[in-house]
Backbone and ligand atoms as CSV (ligand in chain L), in Angstrom:
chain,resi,resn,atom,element,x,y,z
A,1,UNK,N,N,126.040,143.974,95.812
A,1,UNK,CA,C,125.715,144.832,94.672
A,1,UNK,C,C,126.183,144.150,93.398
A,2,UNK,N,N,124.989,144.245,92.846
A,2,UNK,CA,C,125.603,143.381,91.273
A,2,UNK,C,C,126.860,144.719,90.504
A,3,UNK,N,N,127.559,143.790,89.624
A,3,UNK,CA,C,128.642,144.717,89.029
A,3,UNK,C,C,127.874,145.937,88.097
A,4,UNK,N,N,128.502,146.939,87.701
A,4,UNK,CA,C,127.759,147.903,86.699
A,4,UNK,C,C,127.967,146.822,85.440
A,5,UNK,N,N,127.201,147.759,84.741
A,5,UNK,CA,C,127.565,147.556,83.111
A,5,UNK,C,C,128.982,148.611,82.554
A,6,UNK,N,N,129.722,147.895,81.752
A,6,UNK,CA,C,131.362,148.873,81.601
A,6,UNK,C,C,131.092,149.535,80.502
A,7,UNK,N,N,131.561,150.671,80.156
A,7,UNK,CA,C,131.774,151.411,78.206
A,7,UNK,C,C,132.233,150.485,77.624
A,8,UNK,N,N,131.445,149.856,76.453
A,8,UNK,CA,C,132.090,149.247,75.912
A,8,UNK,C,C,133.437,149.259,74.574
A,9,UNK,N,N,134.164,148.767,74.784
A,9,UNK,CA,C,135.411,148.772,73.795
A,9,UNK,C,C,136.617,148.894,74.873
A,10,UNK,N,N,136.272,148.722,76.045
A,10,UNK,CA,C,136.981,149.538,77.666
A,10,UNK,C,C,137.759,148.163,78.285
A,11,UNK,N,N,138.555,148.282,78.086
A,11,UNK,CA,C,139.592,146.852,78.794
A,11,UNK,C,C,140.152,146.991,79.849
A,12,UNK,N,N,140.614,148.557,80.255
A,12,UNK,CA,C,141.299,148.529,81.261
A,12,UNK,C,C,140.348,148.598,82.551
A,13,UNK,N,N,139.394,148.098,82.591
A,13,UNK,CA,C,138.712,148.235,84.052
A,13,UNK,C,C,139.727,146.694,84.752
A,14,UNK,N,N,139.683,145.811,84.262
A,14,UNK,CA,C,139.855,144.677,84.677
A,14,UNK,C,C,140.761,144.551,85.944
A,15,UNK,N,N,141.622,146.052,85.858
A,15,UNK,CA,C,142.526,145.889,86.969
A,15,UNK,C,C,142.014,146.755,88.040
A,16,UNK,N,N,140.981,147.587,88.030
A,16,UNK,CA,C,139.926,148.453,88.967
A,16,UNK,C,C,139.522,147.979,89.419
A,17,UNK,N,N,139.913,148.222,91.237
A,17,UNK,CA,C,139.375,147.636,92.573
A,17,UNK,C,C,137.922,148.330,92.811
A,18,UNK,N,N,137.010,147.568,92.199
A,18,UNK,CA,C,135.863,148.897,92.185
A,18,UNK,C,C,135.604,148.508,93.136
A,19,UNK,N,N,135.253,146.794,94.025
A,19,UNK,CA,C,134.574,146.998,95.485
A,19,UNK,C,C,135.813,148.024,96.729
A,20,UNK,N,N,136.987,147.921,96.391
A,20,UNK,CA,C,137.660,148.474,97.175
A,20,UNK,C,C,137.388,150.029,97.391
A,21,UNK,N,N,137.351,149.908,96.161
A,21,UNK,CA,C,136.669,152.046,95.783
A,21,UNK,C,C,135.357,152.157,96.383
A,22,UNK,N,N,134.466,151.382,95.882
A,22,UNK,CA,C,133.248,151.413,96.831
A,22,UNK,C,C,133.026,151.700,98.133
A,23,UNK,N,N,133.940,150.719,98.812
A,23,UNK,CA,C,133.856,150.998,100.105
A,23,UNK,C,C,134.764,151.960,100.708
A,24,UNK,N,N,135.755,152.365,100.292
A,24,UNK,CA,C,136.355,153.571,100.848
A,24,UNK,C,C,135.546,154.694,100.436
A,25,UNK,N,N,134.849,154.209,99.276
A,25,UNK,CA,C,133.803,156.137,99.459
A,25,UNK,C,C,132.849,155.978,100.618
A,26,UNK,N,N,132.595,154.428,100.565
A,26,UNK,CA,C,131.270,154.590,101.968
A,26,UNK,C,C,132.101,155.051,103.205
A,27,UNK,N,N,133.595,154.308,103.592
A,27,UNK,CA,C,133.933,154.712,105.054
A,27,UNK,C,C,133.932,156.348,104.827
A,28,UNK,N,N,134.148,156.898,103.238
A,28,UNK,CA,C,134.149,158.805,103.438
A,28,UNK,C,C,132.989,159.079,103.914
A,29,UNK,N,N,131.826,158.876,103.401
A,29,UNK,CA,C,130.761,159.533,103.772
A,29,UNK,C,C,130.435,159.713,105.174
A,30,UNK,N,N,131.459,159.364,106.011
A,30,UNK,CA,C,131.188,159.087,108.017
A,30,UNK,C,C,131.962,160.473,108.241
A,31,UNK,N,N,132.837,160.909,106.841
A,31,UNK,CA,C,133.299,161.627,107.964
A,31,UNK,C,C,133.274,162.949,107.075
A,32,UNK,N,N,131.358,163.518,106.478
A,32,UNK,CA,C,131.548,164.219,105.738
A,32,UNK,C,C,131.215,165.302,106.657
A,33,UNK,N,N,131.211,166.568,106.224
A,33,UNK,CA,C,130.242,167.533,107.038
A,33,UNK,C,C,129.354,168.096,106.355
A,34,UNK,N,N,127.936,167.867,106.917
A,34,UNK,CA,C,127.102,168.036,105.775
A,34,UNK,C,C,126.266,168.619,106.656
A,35,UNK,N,N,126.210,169.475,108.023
A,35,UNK,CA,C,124.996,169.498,109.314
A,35,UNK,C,C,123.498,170.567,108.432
A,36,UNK,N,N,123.812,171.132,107.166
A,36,UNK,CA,C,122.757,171.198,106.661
A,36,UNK,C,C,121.916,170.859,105.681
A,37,UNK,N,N,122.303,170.186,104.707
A,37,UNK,CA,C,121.417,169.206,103.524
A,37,UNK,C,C,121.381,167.474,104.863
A,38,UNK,N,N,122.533,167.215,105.499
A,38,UNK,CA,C,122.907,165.648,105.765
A,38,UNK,C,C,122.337,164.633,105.007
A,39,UNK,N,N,122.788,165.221,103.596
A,39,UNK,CA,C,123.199,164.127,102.549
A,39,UNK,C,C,124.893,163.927,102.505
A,40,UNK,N,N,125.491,162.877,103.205
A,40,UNK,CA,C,126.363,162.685,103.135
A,40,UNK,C,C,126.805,161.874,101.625
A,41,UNK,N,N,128.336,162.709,101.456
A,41,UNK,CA,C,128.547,161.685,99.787
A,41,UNK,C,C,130.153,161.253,99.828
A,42,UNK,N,N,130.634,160.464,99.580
A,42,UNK,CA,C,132.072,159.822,99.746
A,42,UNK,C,C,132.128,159.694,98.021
A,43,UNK,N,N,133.670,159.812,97.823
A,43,UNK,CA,C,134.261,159.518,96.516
A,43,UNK,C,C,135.561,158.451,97.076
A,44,UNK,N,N,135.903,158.076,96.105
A,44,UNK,CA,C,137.584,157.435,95.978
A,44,UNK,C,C,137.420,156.781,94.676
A,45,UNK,N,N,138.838,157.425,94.767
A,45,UNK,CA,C,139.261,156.655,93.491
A,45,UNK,C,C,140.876,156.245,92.918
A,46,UNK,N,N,141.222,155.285,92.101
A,46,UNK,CA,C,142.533,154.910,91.683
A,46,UNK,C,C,143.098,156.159,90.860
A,47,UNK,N,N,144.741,156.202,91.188
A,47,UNK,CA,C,145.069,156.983,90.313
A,47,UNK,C,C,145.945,155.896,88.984
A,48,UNK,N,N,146.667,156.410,87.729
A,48,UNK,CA,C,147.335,155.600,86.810
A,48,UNK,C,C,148.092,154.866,87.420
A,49,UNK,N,N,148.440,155.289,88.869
A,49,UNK,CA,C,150.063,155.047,88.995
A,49,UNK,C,C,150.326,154.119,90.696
A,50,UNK,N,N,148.490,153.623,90.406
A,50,UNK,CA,C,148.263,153.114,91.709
A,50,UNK,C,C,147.997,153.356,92.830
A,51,UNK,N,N,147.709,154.834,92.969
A,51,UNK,CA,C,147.395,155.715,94.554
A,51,UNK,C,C,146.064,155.455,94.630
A,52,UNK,N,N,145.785,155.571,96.082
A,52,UNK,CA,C,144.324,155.134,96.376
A,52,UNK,C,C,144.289,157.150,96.847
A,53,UNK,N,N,142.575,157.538,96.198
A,53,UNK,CA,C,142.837,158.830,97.078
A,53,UNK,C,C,141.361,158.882,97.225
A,54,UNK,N,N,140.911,159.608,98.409
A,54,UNK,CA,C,139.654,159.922,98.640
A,54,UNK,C,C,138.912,161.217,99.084
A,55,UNK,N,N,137.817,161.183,99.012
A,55,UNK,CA,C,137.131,162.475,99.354
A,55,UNK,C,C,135.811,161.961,100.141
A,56,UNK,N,N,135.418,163.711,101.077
A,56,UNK,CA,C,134.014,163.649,101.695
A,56,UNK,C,C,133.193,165.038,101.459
A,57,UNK,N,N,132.466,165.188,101.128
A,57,UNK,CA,C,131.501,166.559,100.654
A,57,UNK,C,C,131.504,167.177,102.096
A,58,UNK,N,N,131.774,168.682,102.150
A,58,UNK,CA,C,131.962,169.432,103.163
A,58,UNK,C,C,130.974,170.593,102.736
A,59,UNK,N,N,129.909,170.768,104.105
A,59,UNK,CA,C,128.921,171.954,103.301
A,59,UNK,C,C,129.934,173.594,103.916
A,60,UNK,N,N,128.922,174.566,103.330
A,60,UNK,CA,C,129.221,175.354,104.219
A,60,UNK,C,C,127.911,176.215,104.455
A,61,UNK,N,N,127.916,177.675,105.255
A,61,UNK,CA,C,126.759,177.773,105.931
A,61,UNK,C,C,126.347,179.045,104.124
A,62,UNK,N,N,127.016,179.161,103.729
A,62,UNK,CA,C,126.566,179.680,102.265
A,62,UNK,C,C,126.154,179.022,101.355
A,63,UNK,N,N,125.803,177.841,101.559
A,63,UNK,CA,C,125.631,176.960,100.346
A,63,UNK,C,C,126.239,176.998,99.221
A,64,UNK,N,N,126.509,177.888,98.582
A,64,UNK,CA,C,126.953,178.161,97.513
A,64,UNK,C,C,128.898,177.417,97.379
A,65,UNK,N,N,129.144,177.628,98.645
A,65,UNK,CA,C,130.343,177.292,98.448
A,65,UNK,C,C,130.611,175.900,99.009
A,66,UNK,N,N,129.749,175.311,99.320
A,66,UNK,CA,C,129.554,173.766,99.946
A,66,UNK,C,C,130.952,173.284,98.352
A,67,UNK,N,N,131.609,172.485,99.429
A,67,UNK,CA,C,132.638,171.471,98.080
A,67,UNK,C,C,131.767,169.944,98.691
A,68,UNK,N,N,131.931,169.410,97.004
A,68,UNK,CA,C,131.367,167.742,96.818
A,68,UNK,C,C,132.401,166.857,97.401
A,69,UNK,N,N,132.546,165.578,97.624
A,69,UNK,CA,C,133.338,164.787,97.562
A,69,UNK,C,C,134.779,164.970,96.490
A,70,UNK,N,N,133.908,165.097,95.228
A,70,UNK,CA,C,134.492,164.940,94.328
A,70,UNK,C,C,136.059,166.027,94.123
A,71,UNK,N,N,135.654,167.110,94.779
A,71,UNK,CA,C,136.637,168.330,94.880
A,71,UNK,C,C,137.076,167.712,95.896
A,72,UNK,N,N,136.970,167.510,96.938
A,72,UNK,CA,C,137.750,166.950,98.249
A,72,UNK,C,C,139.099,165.540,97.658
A,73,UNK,N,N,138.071,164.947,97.108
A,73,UNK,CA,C,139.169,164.063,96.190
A,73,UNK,C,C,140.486,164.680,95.640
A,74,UNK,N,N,139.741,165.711,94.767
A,74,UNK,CA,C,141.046,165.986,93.596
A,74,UNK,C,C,141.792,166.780,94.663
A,75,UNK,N,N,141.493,167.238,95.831
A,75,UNK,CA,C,142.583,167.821,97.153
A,75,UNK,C,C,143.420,166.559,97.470
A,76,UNK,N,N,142.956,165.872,97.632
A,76,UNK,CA,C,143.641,164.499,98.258
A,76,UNK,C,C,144.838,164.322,96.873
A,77,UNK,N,N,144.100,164.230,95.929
A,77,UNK,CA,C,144.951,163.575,94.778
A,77,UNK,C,C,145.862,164.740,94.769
A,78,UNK,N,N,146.082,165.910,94.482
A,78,UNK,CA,C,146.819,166.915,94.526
A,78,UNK,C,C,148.059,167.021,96.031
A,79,UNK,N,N,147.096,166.979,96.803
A,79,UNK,CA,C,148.271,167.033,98.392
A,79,UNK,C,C,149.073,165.862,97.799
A,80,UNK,N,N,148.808,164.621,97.319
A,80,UNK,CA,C,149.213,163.446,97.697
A,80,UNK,C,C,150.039,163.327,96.602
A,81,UNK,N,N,150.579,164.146,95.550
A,81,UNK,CA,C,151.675,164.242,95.086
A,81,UNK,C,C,151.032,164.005,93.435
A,82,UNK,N,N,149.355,163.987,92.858
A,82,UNK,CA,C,149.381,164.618,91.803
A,82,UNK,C,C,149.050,162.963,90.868
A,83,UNK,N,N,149.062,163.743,89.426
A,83,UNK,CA,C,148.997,162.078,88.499
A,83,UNK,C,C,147.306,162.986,88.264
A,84,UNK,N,N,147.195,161.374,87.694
A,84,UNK,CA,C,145.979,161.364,86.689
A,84,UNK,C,C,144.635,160.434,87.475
A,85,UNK,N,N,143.576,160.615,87.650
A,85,UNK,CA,C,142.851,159.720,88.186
A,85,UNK,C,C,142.627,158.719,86.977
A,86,UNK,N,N,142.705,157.104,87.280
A,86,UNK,CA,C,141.859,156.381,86.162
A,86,UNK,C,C,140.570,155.802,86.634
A,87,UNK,N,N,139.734,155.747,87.257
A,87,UNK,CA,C,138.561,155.526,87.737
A,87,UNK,C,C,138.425,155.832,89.669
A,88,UNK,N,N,137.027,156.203,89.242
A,88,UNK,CA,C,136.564,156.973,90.970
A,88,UNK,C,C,135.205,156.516,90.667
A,89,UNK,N,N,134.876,156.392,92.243
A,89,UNK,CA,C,133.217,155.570,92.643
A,89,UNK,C,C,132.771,157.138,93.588
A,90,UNK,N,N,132.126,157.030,93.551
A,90,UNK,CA,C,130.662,158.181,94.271
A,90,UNK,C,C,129.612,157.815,94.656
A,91,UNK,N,N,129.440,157.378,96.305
A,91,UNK,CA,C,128.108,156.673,97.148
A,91,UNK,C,C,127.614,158.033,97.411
A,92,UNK,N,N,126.334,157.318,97.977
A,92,UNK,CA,C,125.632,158.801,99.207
A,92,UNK,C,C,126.355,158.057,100.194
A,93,UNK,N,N,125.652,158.670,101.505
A,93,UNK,CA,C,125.408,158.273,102.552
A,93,UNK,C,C,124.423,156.751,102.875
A,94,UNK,N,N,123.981,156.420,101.984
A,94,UNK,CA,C,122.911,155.079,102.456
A,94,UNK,C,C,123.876,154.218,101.463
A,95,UNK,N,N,124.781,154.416,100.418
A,95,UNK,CA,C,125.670,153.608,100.317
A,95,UNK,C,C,125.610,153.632,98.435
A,96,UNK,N,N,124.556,154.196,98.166
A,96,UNK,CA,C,123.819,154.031,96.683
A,96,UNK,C,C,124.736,155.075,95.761
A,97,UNK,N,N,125.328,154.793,94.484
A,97,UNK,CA,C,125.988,155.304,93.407
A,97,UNK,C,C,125.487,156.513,93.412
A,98,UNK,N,N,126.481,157.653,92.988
A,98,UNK,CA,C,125.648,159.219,93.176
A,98,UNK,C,C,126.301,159.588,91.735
A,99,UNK,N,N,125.804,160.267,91.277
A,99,UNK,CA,C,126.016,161.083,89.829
A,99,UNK,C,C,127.191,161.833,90.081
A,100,UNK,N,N,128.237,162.458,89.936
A,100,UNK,CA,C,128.736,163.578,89.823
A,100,UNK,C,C,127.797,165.007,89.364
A,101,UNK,N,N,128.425,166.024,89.810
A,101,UNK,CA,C,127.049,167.160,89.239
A,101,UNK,C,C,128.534,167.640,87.974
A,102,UNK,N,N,127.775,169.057,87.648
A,102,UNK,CA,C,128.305,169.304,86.462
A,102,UNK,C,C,129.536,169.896,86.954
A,103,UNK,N,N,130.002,170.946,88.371
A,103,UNK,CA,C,131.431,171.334,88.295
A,103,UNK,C,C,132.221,169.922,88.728
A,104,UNK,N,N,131.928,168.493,88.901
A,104,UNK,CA,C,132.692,167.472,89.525
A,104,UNK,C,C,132.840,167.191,87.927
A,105,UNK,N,N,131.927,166.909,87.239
A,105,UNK,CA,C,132.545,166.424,86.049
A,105,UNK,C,C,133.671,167.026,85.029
A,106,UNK,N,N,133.426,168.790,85.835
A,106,UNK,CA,C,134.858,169.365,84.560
A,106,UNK,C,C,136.007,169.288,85.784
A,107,UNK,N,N,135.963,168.734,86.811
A,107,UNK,CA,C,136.708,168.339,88.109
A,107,UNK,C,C,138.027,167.224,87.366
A,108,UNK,N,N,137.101,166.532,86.892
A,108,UNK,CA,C,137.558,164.912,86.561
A,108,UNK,C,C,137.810,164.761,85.219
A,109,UNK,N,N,137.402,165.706,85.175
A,109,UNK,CA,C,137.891,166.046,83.537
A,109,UNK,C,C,139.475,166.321,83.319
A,110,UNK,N,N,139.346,166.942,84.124
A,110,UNK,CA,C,140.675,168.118,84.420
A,110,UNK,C,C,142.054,167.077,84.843
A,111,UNK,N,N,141.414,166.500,86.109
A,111,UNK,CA,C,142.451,165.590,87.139
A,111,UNK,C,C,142.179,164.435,86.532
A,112,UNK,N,N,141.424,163.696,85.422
A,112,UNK,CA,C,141.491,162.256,84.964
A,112,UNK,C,C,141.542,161.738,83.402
A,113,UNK,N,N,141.520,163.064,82.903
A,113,UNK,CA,C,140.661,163.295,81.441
A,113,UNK,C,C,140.124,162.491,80.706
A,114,UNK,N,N,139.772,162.294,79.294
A,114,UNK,CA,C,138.374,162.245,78.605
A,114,UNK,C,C,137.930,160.621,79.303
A,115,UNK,N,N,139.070,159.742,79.711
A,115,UNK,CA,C,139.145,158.005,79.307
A,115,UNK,C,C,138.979,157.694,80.745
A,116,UNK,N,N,138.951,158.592,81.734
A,116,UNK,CA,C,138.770,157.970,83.013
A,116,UNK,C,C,137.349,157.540,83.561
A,117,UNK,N,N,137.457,157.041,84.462
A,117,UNK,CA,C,136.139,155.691,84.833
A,117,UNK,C,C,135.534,156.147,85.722
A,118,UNK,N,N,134.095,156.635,85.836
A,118,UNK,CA,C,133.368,156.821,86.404
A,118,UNK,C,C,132.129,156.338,86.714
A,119,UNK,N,N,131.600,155.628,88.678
A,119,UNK,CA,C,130.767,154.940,88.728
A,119,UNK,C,C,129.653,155.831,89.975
A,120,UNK,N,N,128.783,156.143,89.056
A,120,UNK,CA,C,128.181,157.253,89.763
A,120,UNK,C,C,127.107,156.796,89.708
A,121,UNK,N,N,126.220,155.747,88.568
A,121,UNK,CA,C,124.764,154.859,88.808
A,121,UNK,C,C,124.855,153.368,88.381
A,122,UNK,N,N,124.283,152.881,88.136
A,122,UNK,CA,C,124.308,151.507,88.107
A,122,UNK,C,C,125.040,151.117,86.605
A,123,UNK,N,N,125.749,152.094,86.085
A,123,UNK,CA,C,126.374,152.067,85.396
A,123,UNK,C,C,128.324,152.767,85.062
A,124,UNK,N,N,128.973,152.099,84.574
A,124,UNK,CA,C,130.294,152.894,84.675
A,124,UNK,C,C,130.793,153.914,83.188
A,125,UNK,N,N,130.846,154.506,83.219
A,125,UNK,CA,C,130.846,155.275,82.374
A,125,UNK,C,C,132.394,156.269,82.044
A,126,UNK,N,N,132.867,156.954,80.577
A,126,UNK,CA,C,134.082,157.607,81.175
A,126,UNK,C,C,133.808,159.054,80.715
A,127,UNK,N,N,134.620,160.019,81.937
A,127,UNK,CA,C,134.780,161.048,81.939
A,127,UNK,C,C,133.836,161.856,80.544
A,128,UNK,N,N,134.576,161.273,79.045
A,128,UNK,CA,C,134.145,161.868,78.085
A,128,UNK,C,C,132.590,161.489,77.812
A,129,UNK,N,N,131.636,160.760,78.500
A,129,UNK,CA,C,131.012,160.515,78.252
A,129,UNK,C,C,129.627,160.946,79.245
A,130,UNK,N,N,130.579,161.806,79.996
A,130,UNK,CA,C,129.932,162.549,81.286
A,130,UNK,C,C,129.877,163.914,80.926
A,131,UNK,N,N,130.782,164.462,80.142
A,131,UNK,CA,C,131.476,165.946,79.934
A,131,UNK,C,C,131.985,165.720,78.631
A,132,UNK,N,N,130.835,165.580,77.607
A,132,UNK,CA,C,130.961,165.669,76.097
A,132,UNK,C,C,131.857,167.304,75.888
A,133,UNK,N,N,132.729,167.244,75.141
A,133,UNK,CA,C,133.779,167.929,74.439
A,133,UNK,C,C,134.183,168.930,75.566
A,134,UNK,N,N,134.425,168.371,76.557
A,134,UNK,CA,C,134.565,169.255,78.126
A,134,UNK,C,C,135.976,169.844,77.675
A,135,UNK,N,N,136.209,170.891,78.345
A,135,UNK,CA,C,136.940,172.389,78.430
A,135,UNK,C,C,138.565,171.674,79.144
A,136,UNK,N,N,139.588,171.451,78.570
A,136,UNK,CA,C,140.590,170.996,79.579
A,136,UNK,C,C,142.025,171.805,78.850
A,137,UNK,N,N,142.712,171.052,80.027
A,137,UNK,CA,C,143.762,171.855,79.434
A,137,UNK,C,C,144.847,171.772,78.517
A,138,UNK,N,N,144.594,171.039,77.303
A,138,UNK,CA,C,144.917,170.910,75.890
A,138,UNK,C,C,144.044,171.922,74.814
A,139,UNK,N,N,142.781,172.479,75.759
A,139,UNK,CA,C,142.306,173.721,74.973
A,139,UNK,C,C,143.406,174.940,75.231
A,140,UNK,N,N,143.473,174.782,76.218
A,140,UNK,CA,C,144.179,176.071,77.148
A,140,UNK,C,C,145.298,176.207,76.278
A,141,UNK,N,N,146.110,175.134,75.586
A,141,UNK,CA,C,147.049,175.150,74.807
A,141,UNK,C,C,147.070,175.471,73.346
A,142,UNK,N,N,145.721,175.740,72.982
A,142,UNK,CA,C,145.546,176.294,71.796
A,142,UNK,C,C,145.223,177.503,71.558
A,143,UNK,N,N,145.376,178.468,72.655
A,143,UNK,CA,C,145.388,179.470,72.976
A,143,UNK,C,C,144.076,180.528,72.426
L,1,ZN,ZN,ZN,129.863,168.065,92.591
């Protein structure tokens, strides 16, 4: 896979294991549960502080409450003692970059905020640029 294109003015990718992220979202997607769309989707991603954490999209038989990868992640990142994500990758199942949808992006908003790295198409992109003037919790503080 050729590299994405980065945000430009963005320096800190240089130390982002993106093939490493890559492929730990692909080994997620084996072990998603998906027995009714079986679009399988894997996430992982670095946290600031060097944690590797990952996710697998789990449906359920309501659809409605099916969780993405991306929520499975921020479980991982949370069990696993917390921090900030600085970049996360998102395959399908055939291995190809997946978008985040709109509750993953106020997800990552939340757990990575505005500057974190997201590689969801053939491009890398950050958080704020996924979830223009997104809702976090420095609003929450302005009561
Ligand atoms: Zn989602």
């Amino acid at each position: 896979m050729t590299e994405p294109s980065l945000p430009s003015g963005n320096d800190a990718q240089v130390s982002i294991p993106w093939d490493e992220l890559r492929s730990l979202a692909r080994d997620a997607t084996t072990r998603s549960y998906v027995p009714y769309s079986n679009f399988a989707v894997g996430a992982a991603a670095v946290t600031v502080d060097g944690r590797i954490v990952t996710g697998s999209n789990i449906e359920n038989a309501s659809y409605g409450l099916t969780l993405c990868a991306e929520c499975s992640l921020v479980s991982d990142l949370v069990r696993t003692g917390g921090g900030l994500l600085r970049a996360v990758a998102v395959v399908s199942g055939s291995g190809e970059p997946c978008m985040p949808c709109g509750r993953c992006r106020q997800l990552l908003f939340e757990h990575g905020g505005p500057d974190c790295l997201v590689e969801g198409d053939d491009q890398i992109r950050t958080v704020a640029e996924l979830l223009p003037g997104g809702f976090g919790p420095d609003r929450m503080a302005q009561g």
